[in-house]
KOLDREN-37161 format. One line per field, with one value per residue: x, y, z of N, C-alpha, C, O in turn; residue in one letter; residue number from 0. Coordinates in nm, 2 decimals, padded with zeros to 4 digits. Layout:
// residues N
nx: c(X  ...)
ny: c(Y  ...)
nz: c(Z  ...)
cax: c(X  ...)
cay: c(Y  ...)
caz: c(Z  ...)
cx: c(X  ...)
cy: c(Y  ...)
cz: c(Z  ...)
ox: c(X  ...)
oy: c(Y  ...)
oz: c(Z  ...)
res: c(a  ...)
n: c(NUM  ...)
This chain:
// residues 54
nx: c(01.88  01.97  01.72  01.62  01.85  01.76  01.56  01.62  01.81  01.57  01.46  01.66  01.71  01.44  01.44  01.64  01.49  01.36  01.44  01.59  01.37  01.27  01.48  01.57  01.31  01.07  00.88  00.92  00.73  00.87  01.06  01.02  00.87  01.08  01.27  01.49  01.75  01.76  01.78  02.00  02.19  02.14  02.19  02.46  02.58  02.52  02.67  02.92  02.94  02.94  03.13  03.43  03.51  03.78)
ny: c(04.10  04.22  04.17  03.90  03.85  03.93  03.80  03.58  03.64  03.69  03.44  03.27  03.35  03.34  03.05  02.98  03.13  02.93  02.70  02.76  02.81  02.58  02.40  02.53  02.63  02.46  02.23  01.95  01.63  01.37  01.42  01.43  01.72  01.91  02.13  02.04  02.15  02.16  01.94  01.78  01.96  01.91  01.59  01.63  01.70  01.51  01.35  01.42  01.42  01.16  00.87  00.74  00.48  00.27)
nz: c(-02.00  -01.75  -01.57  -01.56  -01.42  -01.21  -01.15  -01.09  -00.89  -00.68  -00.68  -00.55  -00.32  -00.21  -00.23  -00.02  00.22  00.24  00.30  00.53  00.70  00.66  00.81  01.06  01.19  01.14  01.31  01.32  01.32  01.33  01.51  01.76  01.80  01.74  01.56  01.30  01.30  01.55  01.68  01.53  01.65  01.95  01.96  01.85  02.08  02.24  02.16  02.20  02.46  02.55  02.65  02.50  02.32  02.28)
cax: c(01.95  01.92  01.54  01.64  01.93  01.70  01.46  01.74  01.85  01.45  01.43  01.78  01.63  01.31  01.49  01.72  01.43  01.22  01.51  01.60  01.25  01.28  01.55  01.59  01.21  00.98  00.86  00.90  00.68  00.94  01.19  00.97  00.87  01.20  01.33  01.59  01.89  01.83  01.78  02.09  02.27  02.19  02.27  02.61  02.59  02.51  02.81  03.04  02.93  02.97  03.26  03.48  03.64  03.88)
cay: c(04.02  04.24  04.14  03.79  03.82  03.98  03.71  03.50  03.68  03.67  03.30  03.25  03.44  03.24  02.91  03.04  03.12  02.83  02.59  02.83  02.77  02.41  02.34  02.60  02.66  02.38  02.14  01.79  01.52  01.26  01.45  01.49  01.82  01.99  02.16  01.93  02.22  02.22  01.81  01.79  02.03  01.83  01.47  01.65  01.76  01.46  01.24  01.49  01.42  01.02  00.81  00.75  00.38  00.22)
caz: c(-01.91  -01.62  -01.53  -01.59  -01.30  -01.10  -01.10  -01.04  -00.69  -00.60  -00.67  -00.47  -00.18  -00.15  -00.16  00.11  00.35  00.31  00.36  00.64  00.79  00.71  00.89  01.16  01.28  01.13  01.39  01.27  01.39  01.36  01.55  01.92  01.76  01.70  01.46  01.30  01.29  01.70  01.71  01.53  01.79  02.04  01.89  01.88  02.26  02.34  02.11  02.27  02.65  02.55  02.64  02.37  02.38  02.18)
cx: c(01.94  01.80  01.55  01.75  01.88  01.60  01.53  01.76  01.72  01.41  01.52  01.75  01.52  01.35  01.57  01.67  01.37  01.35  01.59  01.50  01.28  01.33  01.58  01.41  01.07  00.98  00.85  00.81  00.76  01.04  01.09  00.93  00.94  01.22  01.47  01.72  01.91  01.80  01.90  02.22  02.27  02.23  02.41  02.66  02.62  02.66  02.92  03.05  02.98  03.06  03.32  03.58  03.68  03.87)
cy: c(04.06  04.16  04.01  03.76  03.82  03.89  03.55  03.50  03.63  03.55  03.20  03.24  03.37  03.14  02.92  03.07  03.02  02.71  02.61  02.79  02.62  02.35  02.39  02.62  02.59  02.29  02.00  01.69  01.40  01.27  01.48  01.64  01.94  02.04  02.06  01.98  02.20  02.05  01.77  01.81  01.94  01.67  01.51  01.64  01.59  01.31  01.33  01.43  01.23  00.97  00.78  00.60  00.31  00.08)
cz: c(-01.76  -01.51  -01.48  -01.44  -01.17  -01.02  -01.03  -00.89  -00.64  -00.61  -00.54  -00.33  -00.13  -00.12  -00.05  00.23  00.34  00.33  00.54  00.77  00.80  00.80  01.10  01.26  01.25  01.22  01.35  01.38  01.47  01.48  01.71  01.84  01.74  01.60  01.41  01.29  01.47  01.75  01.67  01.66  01.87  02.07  01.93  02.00  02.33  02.30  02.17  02.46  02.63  02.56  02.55  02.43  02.24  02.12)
ox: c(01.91  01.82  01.50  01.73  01.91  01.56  01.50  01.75  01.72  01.30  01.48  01.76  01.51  01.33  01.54  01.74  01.30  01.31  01.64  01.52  01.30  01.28  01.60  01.40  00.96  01.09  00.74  00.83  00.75  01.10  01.13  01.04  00.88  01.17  01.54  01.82  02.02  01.82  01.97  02.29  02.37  02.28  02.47  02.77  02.70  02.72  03.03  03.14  03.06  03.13  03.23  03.67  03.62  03.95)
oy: c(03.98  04.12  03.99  03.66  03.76  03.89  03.45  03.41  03.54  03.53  03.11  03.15  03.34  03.10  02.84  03.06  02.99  02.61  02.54  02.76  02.56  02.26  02.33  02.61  02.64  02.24  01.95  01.69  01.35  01.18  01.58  01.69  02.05  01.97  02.01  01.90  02.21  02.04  01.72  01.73  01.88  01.63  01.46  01.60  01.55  01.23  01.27  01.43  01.19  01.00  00.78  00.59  00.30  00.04)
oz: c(-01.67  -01.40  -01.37  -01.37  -01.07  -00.91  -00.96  -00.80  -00.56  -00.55  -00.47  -00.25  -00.01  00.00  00.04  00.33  00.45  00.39  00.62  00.89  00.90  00.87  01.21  01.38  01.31  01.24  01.37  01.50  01.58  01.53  01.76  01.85  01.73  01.51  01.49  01.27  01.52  01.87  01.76  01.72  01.90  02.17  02.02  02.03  02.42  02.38  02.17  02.55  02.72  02.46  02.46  02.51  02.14  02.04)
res: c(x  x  x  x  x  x  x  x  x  x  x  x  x  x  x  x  x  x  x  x  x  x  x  x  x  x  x  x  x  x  x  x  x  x  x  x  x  x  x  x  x  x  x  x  x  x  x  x  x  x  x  x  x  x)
n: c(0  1  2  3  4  5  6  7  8  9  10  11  12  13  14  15  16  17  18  19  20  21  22  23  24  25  26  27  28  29  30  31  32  33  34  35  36  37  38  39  40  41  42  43  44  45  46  47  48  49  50  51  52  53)
């Protein structure tokens, strides 16, 4: 069971950096070549700076 956990953590760990890279330091085409964690961000920046009407 050990071995078995172990490969578990080192499977965990891999998906955790490549969705890491994915999101955080892959350059998307679609996105102007952003990363889409820092296209995100600034979507937000910029629904925050926007007037807000009723």
């Amino acid at each position: 069971m050990g071995a078995r956990s172990g490969d578990a953590v080192r499977c965990q760990r891999a998906i955790f950096q490549w969705v890491t890279w994915c999101n955080e330091e892959r350059l998307h085409s679609a996105l102007d070549y952003v990363p889409p964690a820092e296209y995100e961000r600034d979507w937000w920046r910029q629904q925050e700076a926007a007037p807000q009407y009723a």
